[in-house]
N, C-alpha and C positions, 0 to 999 in steps of 0.2 A: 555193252560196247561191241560186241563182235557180231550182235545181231545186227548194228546199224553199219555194222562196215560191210558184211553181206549184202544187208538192201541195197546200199549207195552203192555195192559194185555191179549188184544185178541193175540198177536202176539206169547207171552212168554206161553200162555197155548197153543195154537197151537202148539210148536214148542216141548214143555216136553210131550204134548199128543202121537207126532210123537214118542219121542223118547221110550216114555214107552210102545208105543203099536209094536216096533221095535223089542225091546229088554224083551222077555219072555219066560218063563216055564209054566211045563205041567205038573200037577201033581193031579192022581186019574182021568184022564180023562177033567178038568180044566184047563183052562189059565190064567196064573198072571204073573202079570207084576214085574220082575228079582228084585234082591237088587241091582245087575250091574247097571240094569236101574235108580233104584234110585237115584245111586251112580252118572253118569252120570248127570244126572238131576240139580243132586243139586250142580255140578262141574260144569254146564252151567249157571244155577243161579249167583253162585258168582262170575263164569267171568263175565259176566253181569254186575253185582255188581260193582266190581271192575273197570270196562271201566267207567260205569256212575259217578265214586267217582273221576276218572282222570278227566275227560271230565267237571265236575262241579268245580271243582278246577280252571281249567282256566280260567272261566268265571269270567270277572272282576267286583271286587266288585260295581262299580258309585260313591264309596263313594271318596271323596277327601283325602286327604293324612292327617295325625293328625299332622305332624312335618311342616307343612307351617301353617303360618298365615294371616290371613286374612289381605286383605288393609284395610289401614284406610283410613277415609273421613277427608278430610279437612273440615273442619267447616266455617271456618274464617280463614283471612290470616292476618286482621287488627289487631294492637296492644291493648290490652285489655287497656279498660280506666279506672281507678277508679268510682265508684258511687260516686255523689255529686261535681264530677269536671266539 
C-alpha cells in the first residue's frame, strides 16, 4: 500500500510538472505557469479521481453477505432426558 501511494505521488507530480511547465506565459520578461495549465491540471487530478473511485468500487468487499445465516451446529442428536430419571 504505501509503495503504490509513493509511485502515484512521484508519478502524479511528474506528470502536472509536465504539464505546467508545457503550458506558460511571459510576462515583464518572466515565465509562469498559465491558469489553462492549472485548469488542465486540476482536470487530470479529478480524472484520476474519479478512475480510482470506479476501480475501488469493484473491489469486493470479503465480507459475507448479512441476509444468510449462519449454520448451526448440531449439538446432540439424542433425546433430552429429564434430571432425576
Amino acid at each position: 500500500n504505501t509503495l503504490m501511494r509513493s509511485l502515484g505521488t512521484s508519478v502524479g507530480a511528474a506528470v502536472i510538472g509536465t504539464v505546467l511547465a508545457q503550458m506558460t506565459i511571459t510576462m515583464g520578461g518572466y515565465t509562469f505557469a498559465s491558469e489553462a495549465g492549472f485548469r488542465v491540471s486540476l482536470l487530470i487530478g479529478g480524472g484520476v479521481g474519479i478512475v480510482a473511485l470506479v476501480l475501488a468500487s469493484l473491489i469486493p468487499s470479503g465480507r459475507p453477505d448479512e441476509h444468510v445465516e449462519p449454520e448451526r451446529a448440531v449439538l446432540d442428536e439424542r433425546p433430552a432426558v429429564p434430571v432425576g430419571a
